[in-house]
C-alpha positions as CSV (number, residue, x, y, z in Angstrom):
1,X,-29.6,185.9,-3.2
2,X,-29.4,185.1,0.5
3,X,-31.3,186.7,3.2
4,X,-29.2,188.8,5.3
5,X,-29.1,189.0,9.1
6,X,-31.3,192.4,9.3
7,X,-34.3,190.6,7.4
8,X,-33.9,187.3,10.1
9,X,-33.6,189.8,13.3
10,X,-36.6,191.8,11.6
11,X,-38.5,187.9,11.7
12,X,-37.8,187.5,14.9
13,X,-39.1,190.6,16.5
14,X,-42.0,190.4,13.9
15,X,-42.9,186.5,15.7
16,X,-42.6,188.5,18.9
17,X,-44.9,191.6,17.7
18,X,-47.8,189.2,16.3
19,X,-47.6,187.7,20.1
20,X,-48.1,190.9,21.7
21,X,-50.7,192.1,19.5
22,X,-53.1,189.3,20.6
23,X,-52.4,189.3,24.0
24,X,-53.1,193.3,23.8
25,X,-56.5,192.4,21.8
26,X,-57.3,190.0,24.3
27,X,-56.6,192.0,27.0
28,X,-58.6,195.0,25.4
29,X,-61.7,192.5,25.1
30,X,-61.4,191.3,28.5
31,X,-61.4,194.7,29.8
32,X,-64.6,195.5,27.9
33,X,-66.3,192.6,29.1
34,X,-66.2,193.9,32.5
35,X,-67.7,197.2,32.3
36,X,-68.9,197.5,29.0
37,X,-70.3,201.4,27.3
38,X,-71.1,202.1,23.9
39,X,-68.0,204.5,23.7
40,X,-65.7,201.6,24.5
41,X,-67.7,199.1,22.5
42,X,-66.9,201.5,19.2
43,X,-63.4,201.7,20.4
44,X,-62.3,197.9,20.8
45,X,-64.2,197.7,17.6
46,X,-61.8,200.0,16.0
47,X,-59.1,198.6,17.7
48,X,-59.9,195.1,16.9
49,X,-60.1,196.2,13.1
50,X,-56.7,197.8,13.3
51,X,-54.7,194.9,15.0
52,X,-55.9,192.4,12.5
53,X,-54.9,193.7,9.6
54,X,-51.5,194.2,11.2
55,X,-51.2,191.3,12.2
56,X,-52.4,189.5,8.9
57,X,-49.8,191.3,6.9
58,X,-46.9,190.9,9.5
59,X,-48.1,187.1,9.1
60,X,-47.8,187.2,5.4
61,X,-44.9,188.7,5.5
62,X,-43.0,186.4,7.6
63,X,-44.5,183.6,5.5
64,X,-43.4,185.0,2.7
65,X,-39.5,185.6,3.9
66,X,-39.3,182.1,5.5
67,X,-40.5,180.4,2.1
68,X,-37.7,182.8,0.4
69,X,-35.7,182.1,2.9
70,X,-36.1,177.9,2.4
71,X,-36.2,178.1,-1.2
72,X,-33.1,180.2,-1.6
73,X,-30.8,178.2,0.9
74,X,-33.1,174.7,2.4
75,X,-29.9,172.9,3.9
76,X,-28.9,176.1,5.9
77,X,-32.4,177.0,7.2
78,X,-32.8,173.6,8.4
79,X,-29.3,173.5,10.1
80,X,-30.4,176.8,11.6
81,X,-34.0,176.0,12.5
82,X,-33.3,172.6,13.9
83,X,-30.3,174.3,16.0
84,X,-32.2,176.7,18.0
């Protein structure tokens, strides 16, 4: 049982997604910092809550394939990892 090319694509942008969701939390937190209300207190709260729990399961989810992905085939993902 081999991972196919959709599921290593779908890693990829997945690495790319949980990048862009901290720099967008960060930049959401920065922009509170400044000029700070109750309102948008609630909301980067809410906001906060929401982005982690995507990105904890697109973490465990990547984990998860990649450790599929070693176990199934370890000489190929090597080859592959150590290539790029």
């Amino acid at each position: 049982m081999a991972i196919g090319r959709r599921k290593w694509v779908w890693l990829v942008f997945a690495r790319w997604l949980v990048l862009a969701l901290e720099f967008e939390l960060a930049a959401d937190i920065l922009r509170t910092a400044i000029s700070p209300t109750w309102n948008e207190l609630g909301q980067l709260a809410v906001i906060a809550v929401i982005r982690t729990f995507l990105n904890y399961f697109l973490s465990k989810d990547m984990k998860e394939t990649m450790a599929l992905k070693r176990a199934v085939d370890p000489d190929a993902f090597l080859q592959k990892n150590l290539a790029a």
